[in-house]
NUFI-313755 format. One record per residue (C-alpha): residue in one letter; x, y, z; residue number from 1. Coordinates in pm, whole numbers. Example, Ala and Ser with C-alpha at 12.3 -4.5 7.8 and 13.67 -1.06 7.14 Angstrom:
BEGIN
kolvex type:a px:1230 py:-450 pz:780 seq:1 .
kolvex type:s px:1367 py:-106 pz:714 seq:2 .
//
This chain:
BEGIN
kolvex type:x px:1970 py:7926 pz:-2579 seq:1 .
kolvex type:x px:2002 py:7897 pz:-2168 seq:2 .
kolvex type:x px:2186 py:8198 pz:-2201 seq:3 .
kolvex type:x px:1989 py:8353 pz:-2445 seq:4 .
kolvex type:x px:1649 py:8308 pz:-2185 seq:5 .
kolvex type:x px:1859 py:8421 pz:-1856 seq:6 .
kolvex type:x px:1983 py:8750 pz:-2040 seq:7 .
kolvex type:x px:1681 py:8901 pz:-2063 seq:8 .
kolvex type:x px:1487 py:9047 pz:-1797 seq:9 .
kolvex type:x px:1222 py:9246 pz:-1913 seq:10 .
kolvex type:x px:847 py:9036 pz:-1942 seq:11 .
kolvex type:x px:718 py:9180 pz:-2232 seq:12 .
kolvex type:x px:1080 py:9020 pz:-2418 seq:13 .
kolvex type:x px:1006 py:8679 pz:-2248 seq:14 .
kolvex type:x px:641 py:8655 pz:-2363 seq:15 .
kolvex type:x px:780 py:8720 pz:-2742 seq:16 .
kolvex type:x px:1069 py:8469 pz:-2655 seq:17 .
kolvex type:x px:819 py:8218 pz:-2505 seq:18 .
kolvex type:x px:550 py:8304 pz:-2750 seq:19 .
kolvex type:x px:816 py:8174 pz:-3090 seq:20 .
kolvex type:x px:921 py:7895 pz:-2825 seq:21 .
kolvex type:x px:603 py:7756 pz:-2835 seq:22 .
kolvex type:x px:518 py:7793 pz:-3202 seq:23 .
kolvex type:x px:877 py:7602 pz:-3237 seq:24 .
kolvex type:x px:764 py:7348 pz:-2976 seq:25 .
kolvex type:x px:425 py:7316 pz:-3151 seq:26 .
kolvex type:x px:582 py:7287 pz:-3567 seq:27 .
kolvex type:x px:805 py:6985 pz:-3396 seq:28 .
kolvex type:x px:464 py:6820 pz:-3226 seq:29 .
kolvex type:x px:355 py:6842 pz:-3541 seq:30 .
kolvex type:x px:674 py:6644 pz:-3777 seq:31 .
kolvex type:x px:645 py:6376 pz:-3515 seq:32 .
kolvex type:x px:295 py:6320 pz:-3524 seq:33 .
kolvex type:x px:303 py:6316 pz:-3945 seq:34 .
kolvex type:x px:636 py:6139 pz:-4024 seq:35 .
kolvex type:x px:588 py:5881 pz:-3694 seq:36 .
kolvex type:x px:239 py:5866 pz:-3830 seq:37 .
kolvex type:x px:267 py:5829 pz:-4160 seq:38 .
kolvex type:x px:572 py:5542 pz:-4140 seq:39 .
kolvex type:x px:364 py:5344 pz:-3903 seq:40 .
kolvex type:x px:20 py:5361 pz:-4163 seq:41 .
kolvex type:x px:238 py:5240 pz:-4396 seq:42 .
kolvex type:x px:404 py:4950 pz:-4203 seq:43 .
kolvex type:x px:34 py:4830 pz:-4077 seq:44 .
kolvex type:x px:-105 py:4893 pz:-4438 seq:45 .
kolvex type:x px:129 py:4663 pz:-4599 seq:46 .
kolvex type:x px:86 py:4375 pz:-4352 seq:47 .
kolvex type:x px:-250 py:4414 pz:-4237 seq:48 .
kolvex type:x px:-383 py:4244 pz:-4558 seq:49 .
kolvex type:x px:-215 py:3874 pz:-4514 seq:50 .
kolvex type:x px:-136 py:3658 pz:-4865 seq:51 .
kolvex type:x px:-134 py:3253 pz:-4942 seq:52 .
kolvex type:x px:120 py:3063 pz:-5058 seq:53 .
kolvex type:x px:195 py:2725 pz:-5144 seq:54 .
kolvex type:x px:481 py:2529 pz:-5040 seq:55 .
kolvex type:x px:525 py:2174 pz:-5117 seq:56 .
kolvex type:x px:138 py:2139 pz:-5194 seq:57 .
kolvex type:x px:90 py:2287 pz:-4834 seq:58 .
kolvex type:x px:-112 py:2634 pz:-4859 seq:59 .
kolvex type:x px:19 py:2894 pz:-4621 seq:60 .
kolvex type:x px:-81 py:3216 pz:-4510 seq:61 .
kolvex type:x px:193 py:3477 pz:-4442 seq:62 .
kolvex type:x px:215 py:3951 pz:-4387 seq:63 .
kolvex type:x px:403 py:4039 pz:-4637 seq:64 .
kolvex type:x px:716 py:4232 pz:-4532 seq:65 .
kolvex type:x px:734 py:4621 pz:-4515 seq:66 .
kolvex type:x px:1098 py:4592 pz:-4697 seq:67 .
kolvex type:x px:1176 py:4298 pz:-4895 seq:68 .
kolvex type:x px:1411 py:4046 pz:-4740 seq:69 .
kolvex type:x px:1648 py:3775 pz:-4900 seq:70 .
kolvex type:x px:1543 py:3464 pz:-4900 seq:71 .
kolvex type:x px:1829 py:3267 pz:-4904 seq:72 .
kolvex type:x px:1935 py:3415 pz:-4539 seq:73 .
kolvex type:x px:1595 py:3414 pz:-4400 seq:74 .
kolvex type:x px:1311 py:3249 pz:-4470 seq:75 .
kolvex type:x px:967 py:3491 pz:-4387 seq:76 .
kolvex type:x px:680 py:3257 pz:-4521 seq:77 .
kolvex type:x px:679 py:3053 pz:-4179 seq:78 .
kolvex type:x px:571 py:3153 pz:-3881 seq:79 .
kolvex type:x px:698 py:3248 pz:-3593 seq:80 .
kolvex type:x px:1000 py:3412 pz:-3829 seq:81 .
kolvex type:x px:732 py:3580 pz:-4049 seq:82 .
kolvex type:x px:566 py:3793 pz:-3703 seq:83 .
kolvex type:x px:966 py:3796 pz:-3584 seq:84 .
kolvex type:x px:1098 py:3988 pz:-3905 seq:85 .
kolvex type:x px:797 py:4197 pz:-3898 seq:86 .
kolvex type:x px:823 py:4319 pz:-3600 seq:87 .
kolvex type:x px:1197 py:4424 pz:-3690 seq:88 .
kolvex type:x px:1130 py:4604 pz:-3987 seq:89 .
kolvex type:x px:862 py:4806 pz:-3738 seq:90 .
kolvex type:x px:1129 py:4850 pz:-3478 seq:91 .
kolvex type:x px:1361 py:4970 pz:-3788 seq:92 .
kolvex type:x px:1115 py:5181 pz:-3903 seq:93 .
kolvex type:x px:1037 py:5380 pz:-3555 seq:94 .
kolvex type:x px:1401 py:5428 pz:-3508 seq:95 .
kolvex type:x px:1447 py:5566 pz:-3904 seq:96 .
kolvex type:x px:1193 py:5817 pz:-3817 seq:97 .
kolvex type:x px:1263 py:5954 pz:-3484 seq:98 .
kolvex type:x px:1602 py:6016 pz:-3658 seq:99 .
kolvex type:x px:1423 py:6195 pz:-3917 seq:100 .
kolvex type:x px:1188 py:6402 pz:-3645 seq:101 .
kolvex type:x px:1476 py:6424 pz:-3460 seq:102 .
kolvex type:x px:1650 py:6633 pz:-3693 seq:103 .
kolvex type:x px:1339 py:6785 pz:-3808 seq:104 .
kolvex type:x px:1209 py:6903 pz:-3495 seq:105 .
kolvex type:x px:1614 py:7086 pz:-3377 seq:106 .
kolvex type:x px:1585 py:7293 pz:-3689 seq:107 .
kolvex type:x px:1233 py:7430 pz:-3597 seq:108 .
kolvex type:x px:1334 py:7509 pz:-3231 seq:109 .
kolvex type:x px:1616 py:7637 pz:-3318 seq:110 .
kolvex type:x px:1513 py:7857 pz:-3625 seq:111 .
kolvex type:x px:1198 py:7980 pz:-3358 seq:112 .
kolvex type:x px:1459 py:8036 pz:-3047 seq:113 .
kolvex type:x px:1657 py:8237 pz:-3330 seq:114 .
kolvex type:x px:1317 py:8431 pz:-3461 seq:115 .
kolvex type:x px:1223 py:8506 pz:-3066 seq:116 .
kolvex type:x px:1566 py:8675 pz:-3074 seq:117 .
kolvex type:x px:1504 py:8903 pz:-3361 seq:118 .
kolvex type:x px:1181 py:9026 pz:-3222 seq:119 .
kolvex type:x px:1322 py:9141 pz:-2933 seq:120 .
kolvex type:x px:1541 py:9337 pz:-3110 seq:121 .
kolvex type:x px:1268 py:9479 pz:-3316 seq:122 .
kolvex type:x px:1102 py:9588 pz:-2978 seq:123 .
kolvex type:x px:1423 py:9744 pz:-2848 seq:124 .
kolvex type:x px:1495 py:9940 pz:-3177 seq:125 .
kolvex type:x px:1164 py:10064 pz:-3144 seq:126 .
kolvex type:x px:1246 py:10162 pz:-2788 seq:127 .
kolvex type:x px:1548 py:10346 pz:-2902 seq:128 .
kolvex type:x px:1416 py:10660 pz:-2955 seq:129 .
kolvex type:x px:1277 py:10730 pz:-2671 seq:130 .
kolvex type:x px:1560 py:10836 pz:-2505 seq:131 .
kolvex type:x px:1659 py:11116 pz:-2741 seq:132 .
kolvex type:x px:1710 py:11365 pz:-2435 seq:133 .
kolvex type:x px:1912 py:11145 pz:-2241 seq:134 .
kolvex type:x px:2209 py:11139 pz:-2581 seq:135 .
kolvex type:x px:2429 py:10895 pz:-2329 seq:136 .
kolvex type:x px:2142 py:10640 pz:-2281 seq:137 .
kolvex type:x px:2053 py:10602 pz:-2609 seq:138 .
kolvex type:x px:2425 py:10491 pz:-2718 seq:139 .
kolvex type:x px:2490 py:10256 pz:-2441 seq:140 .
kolvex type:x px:2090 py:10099 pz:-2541 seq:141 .
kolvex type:x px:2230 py:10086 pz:-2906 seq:142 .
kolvex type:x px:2597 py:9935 pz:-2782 seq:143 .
kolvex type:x px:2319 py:9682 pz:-2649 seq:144 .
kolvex type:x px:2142 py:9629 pz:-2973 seq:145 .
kolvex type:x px:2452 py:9584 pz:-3193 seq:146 .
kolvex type:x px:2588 py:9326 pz:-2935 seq:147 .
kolvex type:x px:2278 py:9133 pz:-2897 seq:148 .
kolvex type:x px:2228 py:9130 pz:-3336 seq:149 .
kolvex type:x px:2552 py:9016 pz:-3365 seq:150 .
kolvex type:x px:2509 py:8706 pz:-3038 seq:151 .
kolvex type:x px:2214 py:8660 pz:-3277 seq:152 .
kolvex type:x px:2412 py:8593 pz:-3651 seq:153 .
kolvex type:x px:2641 py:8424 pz:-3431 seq:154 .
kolvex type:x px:2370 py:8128 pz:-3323 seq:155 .
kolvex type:x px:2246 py:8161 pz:-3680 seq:156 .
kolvex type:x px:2596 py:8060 pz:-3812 seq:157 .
kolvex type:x px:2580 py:7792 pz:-3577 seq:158 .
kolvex type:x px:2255 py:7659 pz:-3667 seq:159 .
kolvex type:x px:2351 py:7666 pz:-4015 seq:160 .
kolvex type:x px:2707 py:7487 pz:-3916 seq:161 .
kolvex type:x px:2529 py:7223 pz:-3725 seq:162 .
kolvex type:x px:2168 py:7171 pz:-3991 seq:163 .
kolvex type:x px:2371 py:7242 pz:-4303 seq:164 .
kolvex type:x px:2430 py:6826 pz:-4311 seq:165 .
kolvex type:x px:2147 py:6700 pz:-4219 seq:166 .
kolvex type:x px:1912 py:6910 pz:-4458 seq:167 .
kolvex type:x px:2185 py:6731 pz:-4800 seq:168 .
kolvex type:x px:2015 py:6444 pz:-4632 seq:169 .
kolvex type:x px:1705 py:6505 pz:-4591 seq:170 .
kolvex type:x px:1673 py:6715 pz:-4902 seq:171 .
kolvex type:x px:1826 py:6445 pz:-5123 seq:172 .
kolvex type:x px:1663 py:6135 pz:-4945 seq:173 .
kolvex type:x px:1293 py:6287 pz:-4946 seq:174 .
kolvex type:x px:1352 py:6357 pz:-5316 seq:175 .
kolvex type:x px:1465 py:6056 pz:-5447 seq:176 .
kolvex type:x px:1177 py:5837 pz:-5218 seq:177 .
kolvex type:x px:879 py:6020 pz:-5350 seq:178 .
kolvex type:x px:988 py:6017 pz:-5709 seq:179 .
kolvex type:x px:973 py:5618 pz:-5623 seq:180 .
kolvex type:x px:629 py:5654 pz:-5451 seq:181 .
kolvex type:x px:513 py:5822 pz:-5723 seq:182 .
kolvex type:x px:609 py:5512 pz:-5975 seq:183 .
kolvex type:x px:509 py:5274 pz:-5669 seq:184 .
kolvex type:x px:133 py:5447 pz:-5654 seq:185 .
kolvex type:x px:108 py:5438 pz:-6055 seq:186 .
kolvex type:x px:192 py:5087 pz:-6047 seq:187 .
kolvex type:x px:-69 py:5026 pz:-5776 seq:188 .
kolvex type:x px:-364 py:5196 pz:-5958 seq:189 .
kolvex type:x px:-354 py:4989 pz:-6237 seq:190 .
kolvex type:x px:-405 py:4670 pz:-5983 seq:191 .
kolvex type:x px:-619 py:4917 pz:-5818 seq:192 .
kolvex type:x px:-505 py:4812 pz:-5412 seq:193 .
kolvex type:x px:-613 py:5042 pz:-5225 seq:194 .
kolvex type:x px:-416 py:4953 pz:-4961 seq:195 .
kolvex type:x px:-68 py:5001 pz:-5125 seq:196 .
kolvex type:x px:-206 py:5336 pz:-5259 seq:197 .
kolvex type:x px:-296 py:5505 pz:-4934 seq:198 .
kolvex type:x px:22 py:5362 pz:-4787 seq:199 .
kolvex type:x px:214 py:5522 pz:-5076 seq:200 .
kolvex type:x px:1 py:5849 pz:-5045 seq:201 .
kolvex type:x px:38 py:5873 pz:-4683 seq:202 .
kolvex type:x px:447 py:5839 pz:-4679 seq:203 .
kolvex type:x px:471 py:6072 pz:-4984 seq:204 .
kolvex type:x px:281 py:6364 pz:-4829 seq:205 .
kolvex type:x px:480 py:6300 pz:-4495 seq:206 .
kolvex type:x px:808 py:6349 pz:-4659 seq:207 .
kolvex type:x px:671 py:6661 pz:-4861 seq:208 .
kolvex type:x px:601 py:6773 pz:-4539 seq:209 .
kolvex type:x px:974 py:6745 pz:-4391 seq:210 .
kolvex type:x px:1096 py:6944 pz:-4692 seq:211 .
kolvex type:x px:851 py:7200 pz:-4667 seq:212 .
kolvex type:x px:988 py:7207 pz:-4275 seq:213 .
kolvex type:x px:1345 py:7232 pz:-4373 seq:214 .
kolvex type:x px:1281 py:7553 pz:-4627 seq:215 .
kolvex type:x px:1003 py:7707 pz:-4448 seq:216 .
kolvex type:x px:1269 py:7747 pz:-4177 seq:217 .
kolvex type:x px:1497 py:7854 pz:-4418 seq:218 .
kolvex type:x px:1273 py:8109 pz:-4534 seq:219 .
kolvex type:x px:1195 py:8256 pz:-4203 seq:220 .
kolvex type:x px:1538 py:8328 pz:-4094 seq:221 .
kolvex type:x px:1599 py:8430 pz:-4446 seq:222 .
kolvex type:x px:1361 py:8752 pz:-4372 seq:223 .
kolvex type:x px:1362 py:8821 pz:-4024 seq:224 .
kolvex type:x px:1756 py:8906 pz:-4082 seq:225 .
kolvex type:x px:1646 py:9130 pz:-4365 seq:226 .
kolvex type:x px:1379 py:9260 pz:-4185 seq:227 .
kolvex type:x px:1646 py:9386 pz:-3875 seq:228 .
kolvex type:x px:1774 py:9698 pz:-4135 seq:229 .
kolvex type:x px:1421 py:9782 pz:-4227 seq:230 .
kolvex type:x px:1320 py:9837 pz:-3883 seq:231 .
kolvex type:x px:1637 py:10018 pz:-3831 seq:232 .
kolvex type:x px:1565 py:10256 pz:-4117 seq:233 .
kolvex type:x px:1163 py:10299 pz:-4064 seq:234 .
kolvex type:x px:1231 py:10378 pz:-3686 seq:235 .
kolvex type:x px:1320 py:10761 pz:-3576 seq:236 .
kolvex type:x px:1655 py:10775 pz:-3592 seq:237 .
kolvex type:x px:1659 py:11176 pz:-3710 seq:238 .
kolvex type:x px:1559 py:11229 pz:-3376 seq:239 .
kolvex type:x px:1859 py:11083 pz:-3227 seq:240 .
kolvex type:x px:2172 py:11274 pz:-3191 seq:241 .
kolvex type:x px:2344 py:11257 pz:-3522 seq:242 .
kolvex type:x px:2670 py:11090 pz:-3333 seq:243 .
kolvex type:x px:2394 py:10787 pz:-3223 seq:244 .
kolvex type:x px:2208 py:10824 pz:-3553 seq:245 .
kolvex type:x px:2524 py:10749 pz:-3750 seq:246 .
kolvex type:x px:2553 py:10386 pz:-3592 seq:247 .
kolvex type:x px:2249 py:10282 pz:-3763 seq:248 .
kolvex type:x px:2459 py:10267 pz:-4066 seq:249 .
kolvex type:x px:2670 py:9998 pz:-3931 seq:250 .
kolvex type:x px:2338 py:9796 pz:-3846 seq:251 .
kolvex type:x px:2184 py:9838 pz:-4166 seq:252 .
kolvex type:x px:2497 py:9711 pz:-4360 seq:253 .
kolvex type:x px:2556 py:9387 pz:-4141 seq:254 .
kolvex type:x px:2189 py:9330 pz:-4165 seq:255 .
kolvex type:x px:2195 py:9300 pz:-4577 seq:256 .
kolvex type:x px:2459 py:9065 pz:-4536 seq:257 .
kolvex type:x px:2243 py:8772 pz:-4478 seq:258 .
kolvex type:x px:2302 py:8445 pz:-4314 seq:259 .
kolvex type:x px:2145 py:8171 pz:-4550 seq:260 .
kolvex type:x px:2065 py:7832 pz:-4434 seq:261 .
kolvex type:x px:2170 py:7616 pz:-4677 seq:262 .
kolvex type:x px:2130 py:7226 pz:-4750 seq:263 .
kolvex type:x px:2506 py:7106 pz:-4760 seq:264 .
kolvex type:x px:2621 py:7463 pz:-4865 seq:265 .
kolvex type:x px:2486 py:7428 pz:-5222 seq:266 .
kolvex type:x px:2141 py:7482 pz:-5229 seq:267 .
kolvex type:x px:1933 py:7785 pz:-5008 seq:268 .
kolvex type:x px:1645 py:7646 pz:-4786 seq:269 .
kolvex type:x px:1331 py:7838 pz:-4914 seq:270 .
kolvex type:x px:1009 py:7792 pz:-5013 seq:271 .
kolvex type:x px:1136 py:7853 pz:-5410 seq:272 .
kolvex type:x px:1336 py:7536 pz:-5333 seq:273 .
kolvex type:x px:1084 py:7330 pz:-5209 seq:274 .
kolvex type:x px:878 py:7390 pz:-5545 seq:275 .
kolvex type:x px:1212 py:7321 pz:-5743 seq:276 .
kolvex type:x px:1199 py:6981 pz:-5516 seq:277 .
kolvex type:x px:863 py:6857 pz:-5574 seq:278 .
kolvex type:x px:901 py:6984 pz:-5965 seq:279 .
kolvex type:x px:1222 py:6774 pz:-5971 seq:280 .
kolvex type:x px:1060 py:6461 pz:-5812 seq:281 .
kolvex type:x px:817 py:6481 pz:-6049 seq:282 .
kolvex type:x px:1052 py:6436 pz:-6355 seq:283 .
kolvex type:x px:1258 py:6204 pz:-6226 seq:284 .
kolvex type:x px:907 py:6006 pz:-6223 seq:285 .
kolvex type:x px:804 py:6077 pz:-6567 seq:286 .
kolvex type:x px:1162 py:5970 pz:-6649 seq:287 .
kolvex type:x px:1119 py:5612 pz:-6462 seq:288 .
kolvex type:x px:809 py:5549 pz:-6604 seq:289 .
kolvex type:x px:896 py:5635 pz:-6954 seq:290 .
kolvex type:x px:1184 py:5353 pz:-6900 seq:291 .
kolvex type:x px:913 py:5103 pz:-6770 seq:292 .
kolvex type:x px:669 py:5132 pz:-6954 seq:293 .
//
C-alpha cells in the first residue's frame, strides 16, 4: 500500500486514492464504534441492575456476572471478588472485541486501498485513447495499465490469503451467537426484562453488522474486478491502432477471471451470503426452541 501511494504521481489519481482511503478509514470508525459499543451496553446492562441473595440467613446484594463463572473456583456473591471478576469479564470483553474490530476494520482498508486502485485504472483506460496519433505512446500507457491490473489481482490475492481465516471465524462465530441471542431474547420476553432484551438486541445487531462488513467487502471487490473489462470494452479502442487495440483482449479475459474473497475458501463473501447467514441463524433458532419448549 506504501508503494501503491508513492507510485503514483498524478493529483487527480491521489484524490480517488485518498477519496476510497477515507471511506475505508470511515467503514472501520464505524465497526469500532458498533461492536466496542454494543459489547460494552451489554456488559453495563447486565450488571447495572444488582440482585439479593441469601447466605446463611444473611441477605446480600451482588452484579450479576456478564459470563457465568464456577462456583466452586470462585466465589462472586462477596464483595470485593464480585466488583474484581467484573471488572475482568469487562477487560475480557474489550480485548474480544478490538480483536474482532481489529480484523474487521483490515478488511475494509484493505478492500478500499484495493477499490482506490481500480479507479485509477478506470481513469487511465479512459485516458488511453487519447493518444491515438502518437501509436508508440499509447502501447507503452497500456504496458502501464496491464502492469498496474495485474500489481492490483496480486494485492487482491493477498488480501484474500491473509482475510480468508479470519472471515471462517467471524462468519461461523457471528452465526452461531445470534441464533443464541435470538433464544436468549425469546426467553427474556416472556419475563419481560427489559434490560436483558436491549442487551441481547444491541449485541445481535452489532454482529449482523460485522457480517454485513465482511460480504459487503466481498461484494465490492467482487464487481470492481468485473467492472475493469467493461470499461475496457465501452472505451474507444477502434480508434487505437489495431496492433494496441488487440491487447485489450488480453485485459478483458484476465478481468472475467475474478478474484473472490472467500470465508475459509468455501463460502463467497457477498451480500447473497449474508442473507443465507441471517436466514440460517434464524433456523437454527426455530430449531432450539422447538427442543425447549
Amino acid at each position: 500500500m506504501k508503494t501503491d501511494w508513492r507510485l503514483v504521481r498524478r493529483i487527480e489519481d491521489r484524490n480517488v486514492m485518498l477519496q476510497h482511503a477515507k471511506f475505508g478509514r470511515f467503514i472501520a470508525g464505524i465497526c469500532g464504534v458498533i461492536m466496542q459499543g454494543g459489547a460494552f451496553l451489554f456488559s453495563i446492562a447486565k450488571a447495572i441492575k444488582t440482585t439479593t441473595i441469601i447466605v446463611d440467613n444473611e441477605t446480600l446484594t451482588m452484579y450479576p456476572m456478564t459470563c457465568p463463572i464456577y462456583s466452586k473456583i470462585i466465589d462472586t456473591r462477596f464483595s470485593p471478588v464480585n466488583e474484581i471478576a467484573l471488572v475482568t469479564q469487562f477487560l475480557s470483553t474489550f480485548i474480544v472485541s478490538c480483536s474482532t474490530v481489529g480484523g474487521c476494520s483490515l478488511a475494509a482498508v484493505f478492500a478500499m486501498h484495493a477499490c482506490g486502485q481500480l479507479n485509477v485504472l478506470y481513469v487511465w483506460l479512459h485516458e488511453l485513447t487519447e493518444s491515438v496519433k502518437e501509436e508508440n505512446v499509447a502501447e507503452r500507457k497500456l504496458a502501464t495499465i496491464v502492469e498496474h491490473h495485474l500489481r492490483v489481482l496480486n494485492f487482491i490475492s493477498c488480501i484474500e490469503s491473509i482475510m480468508h481465516k479470519i472471515s471462517l471465524v467471524e462468519l461461523m462465530g457471528c452465526t452461531i451467537n445470534m441464533c443464541l441471542l435470538g433464544y436468549y431474547c425469546i426467553m427474556a420476553w416472556e419475563a419481560f426484562d427489559a434490560a436483558k432484551i436491549t442487551s441481547y438486541i444491541i449485541v445481535y445487531l452489532s454482529m449482523a453488522f460485522n457480517i454485513f462488513i465482511f460480504c459487503y467487502i466481498g461484494q465490492i471487490i467482487t464487481e470492481q474486478c468485473e467492472h475493469v473489462g467493461e470499461m475496457a470494452y465501452t472505451t474507444n479502442w477502434y480508434k487505437l491502432h489495431h496492433t494496441t487495440a488487440r491487447n485489450f483482449v488480453l485485459i478483458i479475459a484476465r478481468s472475467s477471471n475474478i478474484i473472490k474473497i472467500t470465508a475459509g475458501k468455501l463460502f463467497q463473501l457477498s451480500i447473497a451470503t449474508f442473507g443465507d447467514v441471517i436466514k440460517t441463524s434464524v433456523v437454527y433458532l426455530n430449531l432450539l426452541r422447538t427442543m425447549t419448549m
